[in-house]
Backbone as ProteinMPNN parsed JSONL, in Angstrom:
{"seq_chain_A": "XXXXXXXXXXXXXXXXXXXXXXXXXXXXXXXXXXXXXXXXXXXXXXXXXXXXXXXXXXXXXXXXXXXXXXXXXXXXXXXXXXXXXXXXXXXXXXXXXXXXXXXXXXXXXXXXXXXXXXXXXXXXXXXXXXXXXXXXXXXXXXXXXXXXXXXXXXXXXXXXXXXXXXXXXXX", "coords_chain_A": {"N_chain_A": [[-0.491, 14.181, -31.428], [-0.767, 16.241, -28.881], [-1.18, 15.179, -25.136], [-2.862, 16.573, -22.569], [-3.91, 17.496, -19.592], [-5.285, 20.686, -18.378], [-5.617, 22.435, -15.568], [-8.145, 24.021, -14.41], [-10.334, 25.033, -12.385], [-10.743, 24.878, -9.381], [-11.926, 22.39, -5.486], [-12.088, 21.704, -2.823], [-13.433, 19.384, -1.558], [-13.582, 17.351, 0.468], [-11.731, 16.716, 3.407], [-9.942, 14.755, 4.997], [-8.633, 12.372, 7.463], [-7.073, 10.472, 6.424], [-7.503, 10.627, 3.692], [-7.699, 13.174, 0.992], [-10.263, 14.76, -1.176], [-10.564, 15.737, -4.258], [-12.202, 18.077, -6.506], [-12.229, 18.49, -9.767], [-11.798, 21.512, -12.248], [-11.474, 20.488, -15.702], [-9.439, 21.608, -18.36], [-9.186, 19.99, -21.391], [-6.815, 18.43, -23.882], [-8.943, 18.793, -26.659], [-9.647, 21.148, -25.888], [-11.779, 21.486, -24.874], [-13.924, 21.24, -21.81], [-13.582, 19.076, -18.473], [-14.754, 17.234, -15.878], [-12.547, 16.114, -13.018], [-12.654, 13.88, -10.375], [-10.627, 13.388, -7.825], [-8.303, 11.897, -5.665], [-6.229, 12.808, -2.935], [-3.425, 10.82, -1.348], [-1.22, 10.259, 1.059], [0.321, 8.182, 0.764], [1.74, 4.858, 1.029], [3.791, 1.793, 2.228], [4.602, -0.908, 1.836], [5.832, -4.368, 2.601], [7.562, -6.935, 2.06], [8.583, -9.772, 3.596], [10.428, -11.856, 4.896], [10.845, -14.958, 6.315], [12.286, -17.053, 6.216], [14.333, -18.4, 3.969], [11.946, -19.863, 2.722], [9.63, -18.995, 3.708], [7.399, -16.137, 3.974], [6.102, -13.462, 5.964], [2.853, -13.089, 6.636], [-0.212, -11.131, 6.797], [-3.495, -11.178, 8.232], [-6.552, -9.367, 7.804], [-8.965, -7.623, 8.772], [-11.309, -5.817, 6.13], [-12.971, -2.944, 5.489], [-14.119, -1.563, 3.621], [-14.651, -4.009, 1.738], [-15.772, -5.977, 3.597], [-14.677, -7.686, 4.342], [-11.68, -10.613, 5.506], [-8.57, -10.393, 5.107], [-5.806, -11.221, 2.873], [-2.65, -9.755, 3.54], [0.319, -8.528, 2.923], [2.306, -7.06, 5.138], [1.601, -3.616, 5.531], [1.603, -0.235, 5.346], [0.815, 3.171, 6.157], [2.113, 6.287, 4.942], [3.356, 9.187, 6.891], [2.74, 12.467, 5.771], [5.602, 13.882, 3.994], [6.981, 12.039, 5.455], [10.384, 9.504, 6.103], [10.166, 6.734, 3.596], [11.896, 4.314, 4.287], [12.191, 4.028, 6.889], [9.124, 4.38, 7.755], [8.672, 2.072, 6.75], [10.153, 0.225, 8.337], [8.999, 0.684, 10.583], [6.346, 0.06, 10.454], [6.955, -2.739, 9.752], [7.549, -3.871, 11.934], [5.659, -3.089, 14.165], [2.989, -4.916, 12.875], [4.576, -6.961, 12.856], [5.752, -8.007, 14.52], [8.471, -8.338, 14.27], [11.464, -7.456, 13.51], [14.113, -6.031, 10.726], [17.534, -7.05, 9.134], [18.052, -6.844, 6.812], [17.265, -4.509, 4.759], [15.641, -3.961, 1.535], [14.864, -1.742, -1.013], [12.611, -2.355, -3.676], [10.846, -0.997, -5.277], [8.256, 0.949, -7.04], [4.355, 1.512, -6.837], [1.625, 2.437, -8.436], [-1.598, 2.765, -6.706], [-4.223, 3.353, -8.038], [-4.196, 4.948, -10.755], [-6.16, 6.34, -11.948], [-7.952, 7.934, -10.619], [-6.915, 8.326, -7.949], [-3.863, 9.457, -6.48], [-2.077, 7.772, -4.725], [0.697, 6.299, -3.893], [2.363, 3.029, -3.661], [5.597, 1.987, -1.964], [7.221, -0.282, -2.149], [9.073, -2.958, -0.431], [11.77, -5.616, 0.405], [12.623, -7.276, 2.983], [14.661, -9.357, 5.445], [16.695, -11.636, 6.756], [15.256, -11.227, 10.039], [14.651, -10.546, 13.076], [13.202, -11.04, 16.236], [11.087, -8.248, 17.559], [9.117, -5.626, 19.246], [5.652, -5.983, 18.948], [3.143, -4.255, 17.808], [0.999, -1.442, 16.832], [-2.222, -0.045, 15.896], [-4.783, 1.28, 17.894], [-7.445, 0.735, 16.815], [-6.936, -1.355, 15.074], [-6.638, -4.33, 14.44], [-4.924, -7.356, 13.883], [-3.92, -10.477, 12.557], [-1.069, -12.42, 12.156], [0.346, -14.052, 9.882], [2.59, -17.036, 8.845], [3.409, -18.158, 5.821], [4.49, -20.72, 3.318], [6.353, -19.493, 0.218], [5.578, -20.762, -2.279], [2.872, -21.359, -1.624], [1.836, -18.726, -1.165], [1.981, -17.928, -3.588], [0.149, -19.577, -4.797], [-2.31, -19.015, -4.249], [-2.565, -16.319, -4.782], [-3.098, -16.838, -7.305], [-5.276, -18.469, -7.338], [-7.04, -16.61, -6.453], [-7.655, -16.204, -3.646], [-5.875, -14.461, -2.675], [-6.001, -11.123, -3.273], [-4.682, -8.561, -3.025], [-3.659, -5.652, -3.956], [-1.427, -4.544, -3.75], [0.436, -6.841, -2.559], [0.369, -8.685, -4.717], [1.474, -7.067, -6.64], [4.241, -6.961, -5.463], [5.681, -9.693, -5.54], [5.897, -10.017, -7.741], [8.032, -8.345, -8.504]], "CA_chain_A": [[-1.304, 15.02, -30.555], [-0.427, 16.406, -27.193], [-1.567, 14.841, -24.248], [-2.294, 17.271, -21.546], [-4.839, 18.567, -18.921], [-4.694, 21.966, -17.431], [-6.635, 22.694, -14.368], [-9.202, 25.607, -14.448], [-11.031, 25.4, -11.151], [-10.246, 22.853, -8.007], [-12.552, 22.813, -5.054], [-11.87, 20.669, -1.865], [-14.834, 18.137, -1.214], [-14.055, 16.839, 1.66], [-10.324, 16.504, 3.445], [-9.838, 14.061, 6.174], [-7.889, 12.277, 8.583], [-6.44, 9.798, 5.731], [-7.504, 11.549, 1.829], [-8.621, 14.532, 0.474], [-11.189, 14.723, -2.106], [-10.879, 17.084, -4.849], [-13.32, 18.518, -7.452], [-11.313, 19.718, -10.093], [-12.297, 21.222, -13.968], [-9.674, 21.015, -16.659], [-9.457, 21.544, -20.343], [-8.542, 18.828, -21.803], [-6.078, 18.279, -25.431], [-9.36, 19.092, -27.491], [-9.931, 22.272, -26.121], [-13.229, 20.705, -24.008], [-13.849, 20.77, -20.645], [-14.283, 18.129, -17.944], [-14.404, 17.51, -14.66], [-12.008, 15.21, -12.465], [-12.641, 13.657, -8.702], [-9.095, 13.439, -7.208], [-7.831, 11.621, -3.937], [-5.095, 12.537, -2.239], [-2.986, 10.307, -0.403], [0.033, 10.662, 1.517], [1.502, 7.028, -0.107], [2.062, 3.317, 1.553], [4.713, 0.778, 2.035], [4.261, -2.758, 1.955], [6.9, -5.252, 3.091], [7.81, -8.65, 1.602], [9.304, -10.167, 4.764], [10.737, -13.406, 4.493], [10.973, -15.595, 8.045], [13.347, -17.839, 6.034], [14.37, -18.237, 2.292], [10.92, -19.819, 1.996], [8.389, -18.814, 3.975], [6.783, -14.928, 4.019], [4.95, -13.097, 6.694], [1.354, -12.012, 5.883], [-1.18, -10.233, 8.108], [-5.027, -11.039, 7.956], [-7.074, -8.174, 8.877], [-10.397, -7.135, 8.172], [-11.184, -4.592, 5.417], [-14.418, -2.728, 6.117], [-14.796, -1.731, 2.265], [-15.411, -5.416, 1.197], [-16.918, -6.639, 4.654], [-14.24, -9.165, 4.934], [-10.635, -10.595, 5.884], [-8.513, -10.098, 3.915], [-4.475, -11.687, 3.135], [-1.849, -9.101, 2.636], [1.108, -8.002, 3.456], [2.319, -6.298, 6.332], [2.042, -2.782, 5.325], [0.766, 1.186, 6.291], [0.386, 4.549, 5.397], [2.74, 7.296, 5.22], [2.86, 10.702, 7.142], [3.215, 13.126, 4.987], [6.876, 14.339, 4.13], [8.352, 10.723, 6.052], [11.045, 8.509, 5.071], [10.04, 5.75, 3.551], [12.607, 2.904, 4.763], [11.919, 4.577, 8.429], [7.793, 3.696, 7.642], [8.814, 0.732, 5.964], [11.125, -0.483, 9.31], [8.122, 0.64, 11.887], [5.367, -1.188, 10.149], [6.609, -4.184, 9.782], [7.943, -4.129, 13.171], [4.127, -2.976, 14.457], [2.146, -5.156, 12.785], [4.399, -8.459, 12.284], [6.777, -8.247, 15.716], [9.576, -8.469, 13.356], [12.702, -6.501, 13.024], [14.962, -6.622, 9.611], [18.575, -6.713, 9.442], [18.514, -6.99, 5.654], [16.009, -4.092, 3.852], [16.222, -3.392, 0.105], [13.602, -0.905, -1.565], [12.304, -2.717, -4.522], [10.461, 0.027, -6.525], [6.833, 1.405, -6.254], [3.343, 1.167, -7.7], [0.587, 3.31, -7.655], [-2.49, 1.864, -6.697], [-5.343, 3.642, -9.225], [-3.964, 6.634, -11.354], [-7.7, 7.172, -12.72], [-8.296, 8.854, -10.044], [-6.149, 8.197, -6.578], [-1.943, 9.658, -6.081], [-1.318, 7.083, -4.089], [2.389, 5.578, -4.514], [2.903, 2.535, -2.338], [6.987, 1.674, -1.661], [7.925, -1.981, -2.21], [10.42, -3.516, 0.747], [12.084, -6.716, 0.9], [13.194, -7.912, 4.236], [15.008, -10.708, 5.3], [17.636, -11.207, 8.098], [14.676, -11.28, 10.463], [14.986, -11.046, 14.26], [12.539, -10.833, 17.35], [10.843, -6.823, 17.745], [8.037, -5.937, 19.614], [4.324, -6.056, 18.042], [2.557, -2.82, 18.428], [-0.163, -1.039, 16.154], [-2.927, 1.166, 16.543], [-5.661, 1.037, 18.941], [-8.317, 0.291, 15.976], [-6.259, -2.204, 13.994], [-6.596, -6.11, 14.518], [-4.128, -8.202, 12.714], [-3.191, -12.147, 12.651], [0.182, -12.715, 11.61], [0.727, -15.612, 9.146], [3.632, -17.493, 8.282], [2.962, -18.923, 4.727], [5.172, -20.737, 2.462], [5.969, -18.673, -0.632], [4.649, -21.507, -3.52], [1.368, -21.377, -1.064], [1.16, -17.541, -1.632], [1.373, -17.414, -5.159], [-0.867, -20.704, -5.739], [-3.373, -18.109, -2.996], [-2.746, -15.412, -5.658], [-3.616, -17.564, -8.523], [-6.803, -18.817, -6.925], [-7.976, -15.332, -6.511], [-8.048, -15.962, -2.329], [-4.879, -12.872, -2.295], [-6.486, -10.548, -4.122], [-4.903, -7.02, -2.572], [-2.671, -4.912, -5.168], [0.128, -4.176, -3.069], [0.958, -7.796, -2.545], [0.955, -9.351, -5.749], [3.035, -6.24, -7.558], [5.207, -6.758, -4.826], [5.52, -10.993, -5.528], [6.128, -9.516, -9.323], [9.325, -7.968, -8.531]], "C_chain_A": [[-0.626, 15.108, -29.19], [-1.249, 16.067, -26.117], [-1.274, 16.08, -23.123], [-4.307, 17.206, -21.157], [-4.739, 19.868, -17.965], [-6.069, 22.335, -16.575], [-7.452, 23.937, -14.569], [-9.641, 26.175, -13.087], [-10.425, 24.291, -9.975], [-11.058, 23.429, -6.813], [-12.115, 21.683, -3.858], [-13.458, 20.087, -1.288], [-14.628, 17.816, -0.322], [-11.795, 16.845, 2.073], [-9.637, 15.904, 5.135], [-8.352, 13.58, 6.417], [-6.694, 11.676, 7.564], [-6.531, 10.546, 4.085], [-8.144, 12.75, 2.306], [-9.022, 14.465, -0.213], [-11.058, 15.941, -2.518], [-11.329, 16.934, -6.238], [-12.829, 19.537, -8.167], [-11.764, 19.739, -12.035], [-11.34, 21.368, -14.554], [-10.125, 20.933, -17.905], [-8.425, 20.94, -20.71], [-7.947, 19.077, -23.575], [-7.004, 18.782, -26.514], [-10.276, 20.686, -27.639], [-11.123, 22.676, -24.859], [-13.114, 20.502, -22.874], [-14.291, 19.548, -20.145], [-14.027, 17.94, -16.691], [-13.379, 16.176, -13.844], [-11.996, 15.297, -10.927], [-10.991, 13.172, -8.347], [-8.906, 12.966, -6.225], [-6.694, 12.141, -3.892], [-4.199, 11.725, -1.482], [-1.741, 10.423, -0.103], [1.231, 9.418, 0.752], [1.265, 6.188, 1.155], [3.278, 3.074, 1.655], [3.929, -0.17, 1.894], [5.392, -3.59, 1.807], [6.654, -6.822, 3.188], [8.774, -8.965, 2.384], [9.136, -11.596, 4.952], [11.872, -13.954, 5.784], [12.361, -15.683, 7.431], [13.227, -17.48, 4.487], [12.771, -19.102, 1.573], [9.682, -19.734, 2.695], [8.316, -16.949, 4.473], [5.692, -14.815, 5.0], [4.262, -12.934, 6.337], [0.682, -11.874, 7.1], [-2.583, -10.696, 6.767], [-5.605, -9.98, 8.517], [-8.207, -7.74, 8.094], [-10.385, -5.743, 7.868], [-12.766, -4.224, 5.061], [-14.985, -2.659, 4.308], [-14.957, -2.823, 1.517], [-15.51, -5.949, 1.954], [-16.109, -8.23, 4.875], [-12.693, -9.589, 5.464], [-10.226, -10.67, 4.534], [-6.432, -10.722, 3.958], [-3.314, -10.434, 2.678], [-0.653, -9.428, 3.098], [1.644, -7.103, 4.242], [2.483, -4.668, 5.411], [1.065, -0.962, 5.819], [1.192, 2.389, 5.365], [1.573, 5.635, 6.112], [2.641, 8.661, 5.771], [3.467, 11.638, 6.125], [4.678, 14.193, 5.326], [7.864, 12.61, 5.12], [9.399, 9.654, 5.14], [10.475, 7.376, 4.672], [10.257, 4.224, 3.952], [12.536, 3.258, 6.437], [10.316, 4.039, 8.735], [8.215, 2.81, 7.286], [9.077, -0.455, 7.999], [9.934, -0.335, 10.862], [6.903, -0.248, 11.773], [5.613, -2.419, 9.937], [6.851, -4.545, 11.019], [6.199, -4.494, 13.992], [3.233, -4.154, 13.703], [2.435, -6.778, 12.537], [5.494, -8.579, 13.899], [8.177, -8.388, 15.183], [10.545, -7.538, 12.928], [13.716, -6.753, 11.786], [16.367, -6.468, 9.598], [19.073, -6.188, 7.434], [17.011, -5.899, 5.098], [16.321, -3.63, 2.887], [14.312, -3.236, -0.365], [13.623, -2.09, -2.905], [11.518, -1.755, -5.586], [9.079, 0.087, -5.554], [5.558, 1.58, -7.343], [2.448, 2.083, -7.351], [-1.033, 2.387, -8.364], [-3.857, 2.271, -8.03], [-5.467, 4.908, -9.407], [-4.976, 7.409, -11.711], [-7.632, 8.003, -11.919], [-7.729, 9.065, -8.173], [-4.383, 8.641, -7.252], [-1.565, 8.772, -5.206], [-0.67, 6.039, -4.11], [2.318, 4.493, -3.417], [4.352, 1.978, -2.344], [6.565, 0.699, -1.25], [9.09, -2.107, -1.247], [10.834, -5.624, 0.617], [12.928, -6.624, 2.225], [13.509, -9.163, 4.696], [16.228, -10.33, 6.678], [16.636, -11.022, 9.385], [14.819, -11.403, 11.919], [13.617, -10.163, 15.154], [12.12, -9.07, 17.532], [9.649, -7.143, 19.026], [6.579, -5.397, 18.457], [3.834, -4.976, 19.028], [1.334, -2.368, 17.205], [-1.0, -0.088, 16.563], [-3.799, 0.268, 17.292], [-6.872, 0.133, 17.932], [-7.881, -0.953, 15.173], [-6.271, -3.787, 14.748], [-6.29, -6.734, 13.735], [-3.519, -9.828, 13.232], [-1.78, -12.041, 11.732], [0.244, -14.248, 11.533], [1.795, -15.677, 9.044], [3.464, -18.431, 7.066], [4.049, -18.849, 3.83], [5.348, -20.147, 1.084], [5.346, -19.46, -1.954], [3.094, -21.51, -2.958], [1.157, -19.686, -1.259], [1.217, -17.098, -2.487], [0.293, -18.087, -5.332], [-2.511, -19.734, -4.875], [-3.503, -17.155, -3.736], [-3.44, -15.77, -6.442], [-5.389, -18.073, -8.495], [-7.091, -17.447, -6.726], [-8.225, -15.332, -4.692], [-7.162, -14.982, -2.041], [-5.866, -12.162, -3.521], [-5.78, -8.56, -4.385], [-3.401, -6.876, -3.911], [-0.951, -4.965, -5.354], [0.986, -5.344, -3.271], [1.508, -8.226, -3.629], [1.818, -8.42, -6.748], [4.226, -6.736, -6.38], [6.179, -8.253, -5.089], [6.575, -10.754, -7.314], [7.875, -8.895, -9.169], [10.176, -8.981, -7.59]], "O_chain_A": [[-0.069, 14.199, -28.575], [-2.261, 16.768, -26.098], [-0.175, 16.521, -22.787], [-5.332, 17.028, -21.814], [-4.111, 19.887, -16.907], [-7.231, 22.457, -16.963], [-6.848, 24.891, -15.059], [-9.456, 27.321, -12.679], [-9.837, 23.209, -9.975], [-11.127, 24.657, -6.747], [-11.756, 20.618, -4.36], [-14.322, 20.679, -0.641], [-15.682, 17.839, 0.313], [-10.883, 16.945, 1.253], [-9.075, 16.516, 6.044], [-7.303, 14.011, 5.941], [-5.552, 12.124, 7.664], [-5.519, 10.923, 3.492], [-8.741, 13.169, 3.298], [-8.249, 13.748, -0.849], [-11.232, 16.974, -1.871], [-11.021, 16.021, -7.003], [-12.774, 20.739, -7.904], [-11.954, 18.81, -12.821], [-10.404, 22.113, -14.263], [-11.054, 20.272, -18.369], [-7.222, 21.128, -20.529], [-8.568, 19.783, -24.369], [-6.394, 19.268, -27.467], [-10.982, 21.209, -28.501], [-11.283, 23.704, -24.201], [-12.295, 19.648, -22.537], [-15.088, 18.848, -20.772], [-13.01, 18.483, -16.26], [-13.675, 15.079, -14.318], [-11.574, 16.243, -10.261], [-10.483, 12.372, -9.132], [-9.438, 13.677, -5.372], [-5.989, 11.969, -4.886], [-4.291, 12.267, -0.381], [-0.998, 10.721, -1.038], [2.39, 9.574, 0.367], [0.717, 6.644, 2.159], [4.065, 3.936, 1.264], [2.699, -0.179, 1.844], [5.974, -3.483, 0.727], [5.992, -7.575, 3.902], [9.898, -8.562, 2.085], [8.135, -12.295, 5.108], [13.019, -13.633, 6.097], [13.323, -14.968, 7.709], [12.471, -16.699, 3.91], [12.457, -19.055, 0.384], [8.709, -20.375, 2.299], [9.152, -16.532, 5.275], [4.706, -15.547, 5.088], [4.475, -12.414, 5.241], [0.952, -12.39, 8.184], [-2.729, -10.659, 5.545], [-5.267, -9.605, 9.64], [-8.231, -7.556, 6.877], [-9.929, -4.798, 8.512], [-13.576, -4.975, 4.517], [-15.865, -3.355, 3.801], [-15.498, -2.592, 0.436], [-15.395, -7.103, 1.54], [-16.512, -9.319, 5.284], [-12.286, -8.59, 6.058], [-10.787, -10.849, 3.453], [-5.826, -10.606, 5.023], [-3.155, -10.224, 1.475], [-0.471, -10.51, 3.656], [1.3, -5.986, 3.856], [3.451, -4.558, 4.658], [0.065, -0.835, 6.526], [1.713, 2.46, 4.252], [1.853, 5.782, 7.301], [1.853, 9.405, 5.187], [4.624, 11.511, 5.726], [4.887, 14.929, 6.29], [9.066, 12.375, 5.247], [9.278, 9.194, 4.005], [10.144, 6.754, 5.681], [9.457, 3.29, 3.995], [13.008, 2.369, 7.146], [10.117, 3.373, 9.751], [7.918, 2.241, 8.337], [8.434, -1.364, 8.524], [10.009, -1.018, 11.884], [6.491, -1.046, 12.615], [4.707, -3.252, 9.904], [6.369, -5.629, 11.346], [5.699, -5.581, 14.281], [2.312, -4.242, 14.515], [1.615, -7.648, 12.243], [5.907, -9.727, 14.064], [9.032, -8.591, 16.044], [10.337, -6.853, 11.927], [14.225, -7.871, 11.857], [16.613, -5.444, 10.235], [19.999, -5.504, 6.996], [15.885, -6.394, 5.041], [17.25, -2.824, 2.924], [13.273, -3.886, -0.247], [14.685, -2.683, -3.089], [11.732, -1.939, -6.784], [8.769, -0.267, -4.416], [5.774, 1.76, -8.542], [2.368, 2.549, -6.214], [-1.421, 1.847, -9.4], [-4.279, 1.405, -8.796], [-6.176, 5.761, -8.872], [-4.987, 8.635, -11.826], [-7.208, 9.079, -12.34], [-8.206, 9.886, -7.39], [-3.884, 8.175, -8.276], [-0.436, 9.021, -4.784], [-1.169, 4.93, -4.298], [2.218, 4.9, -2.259], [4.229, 1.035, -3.125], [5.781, 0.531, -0.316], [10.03, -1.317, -1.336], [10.061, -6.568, 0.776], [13.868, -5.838, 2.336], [12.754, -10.099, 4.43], [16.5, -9.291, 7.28], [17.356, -10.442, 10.199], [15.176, -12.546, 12.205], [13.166, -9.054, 14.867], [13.179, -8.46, 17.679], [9.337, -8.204, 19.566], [6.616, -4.648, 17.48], [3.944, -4.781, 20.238], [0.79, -3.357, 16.716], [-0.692, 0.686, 17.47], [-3.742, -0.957, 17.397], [-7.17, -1.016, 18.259], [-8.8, -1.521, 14.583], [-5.649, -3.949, 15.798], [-7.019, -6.933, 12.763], [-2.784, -10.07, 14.189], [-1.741, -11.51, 10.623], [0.226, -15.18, 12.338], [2.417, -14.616, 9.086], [3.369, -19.619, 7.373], [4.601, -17.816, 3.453], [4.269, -20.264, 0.502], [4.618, -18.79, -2.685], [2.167, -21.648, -3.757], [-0.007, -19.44, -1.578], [0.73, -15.983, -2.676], [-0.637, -17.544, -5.928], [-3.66, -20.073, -5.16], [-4.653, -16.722, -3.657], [-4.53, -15.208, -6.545], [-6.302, -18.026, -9.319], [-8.113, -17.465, -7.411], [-8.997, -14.452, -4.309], [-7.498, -14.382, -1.019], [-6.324, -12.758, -4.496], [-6.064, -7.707, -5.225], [-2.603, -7.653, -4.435], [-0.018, -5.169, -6.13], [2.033, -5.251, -3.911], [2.726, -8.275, -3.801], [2.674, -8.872, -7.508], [5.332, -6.803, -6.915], [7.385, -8.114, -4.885], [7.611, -11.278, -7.724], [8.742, -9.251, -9.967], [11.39, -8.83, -7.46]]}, "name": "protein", "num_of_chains": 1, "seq": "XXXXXXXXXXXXXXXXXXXXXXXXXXXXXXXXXXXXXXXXXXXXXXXXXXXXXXXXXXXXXXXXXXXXXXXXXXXXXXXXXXXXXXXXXXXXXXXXXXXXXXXXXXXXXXXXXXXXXXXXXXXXXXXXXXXXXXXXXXXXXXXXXXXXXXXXXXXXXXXXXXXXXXXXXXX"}
């Protein structure tokens, strides 16, 4: 059988600062319609930045959709059409004070195909020297320094929980 859906109608729901919401009908492989909610997003990085050969930056920062802090990895949101290793090299700068001398793309994941496009770009960094710390006006972040057997055994316990990170741990 052929796997396909072909669009019929699409309707924009809503289209803000960060997604767009779209309301779209398609006929699906059996002929049968159905409808699909859609995000848009422009895409991520996220940057595995390593002080030394064993300890990794992380950023705490409170995440309003589960009302709590939260451990990730330094990482941000793309403007649409930017380079990646250009976002990659400003966010970690912004949000960990940290400049890289050493950056290698690692690949990319997308966070939830059901129904979100958004790709986030994997970074390792290493070679590490002094930047300045910057960010947005809204954004409040702690910068950790945590050994890397303490942020898997933090994975494993379920206290990391965010996406980005642990695909990123995976490669």
């Amino acid at each position: 059988m052929k796997y396909y859906e072909k669009t019929i109608n699409e309707n924009i729901i809503y289209d803000g600062k960060v997604v767009r919401l779209k309301l779209q009908e398609v006929e699906i492989q059996n002929g049968m319609r159905a409808k699909r909610e859609i995000i848009n997003h422009p895409g991520g990085v996220a940057i595995l930045a390593y002080k030394d050969e064993d300890t990794i930056l992380m950023v705490e920062q409170y995440r309003k959709p589960f009302d709590r802090l939260m451990i990730e990895l330094p990482a941000g949101k793309l403007e649409y059409g930017e380079d990646i290793e250009i976002c990659g090299r400003r966010e970690l700068e912004e949000e960990t004070g940290y400049k890289a001398n050493n950056f290698k793309y690692l690949g990319s994941v997308v966070s939830s195909p059901g129904f979100c496009d958004e790709k986030i770009h994997l970074f390792k960094a290493s070679d590490l020297v002094k930047g300045s710390i910057g960010g947005d006006e809204d954004e409040f972040i702690n910068v950790l320094e945590i050994k890397k057997h303490k942020v898997l055994e933090m994975i494993k316990s379920g206290e990391i929980t965010d996406a980005k990170t642990i695909c990123a741990f995976m490669y």
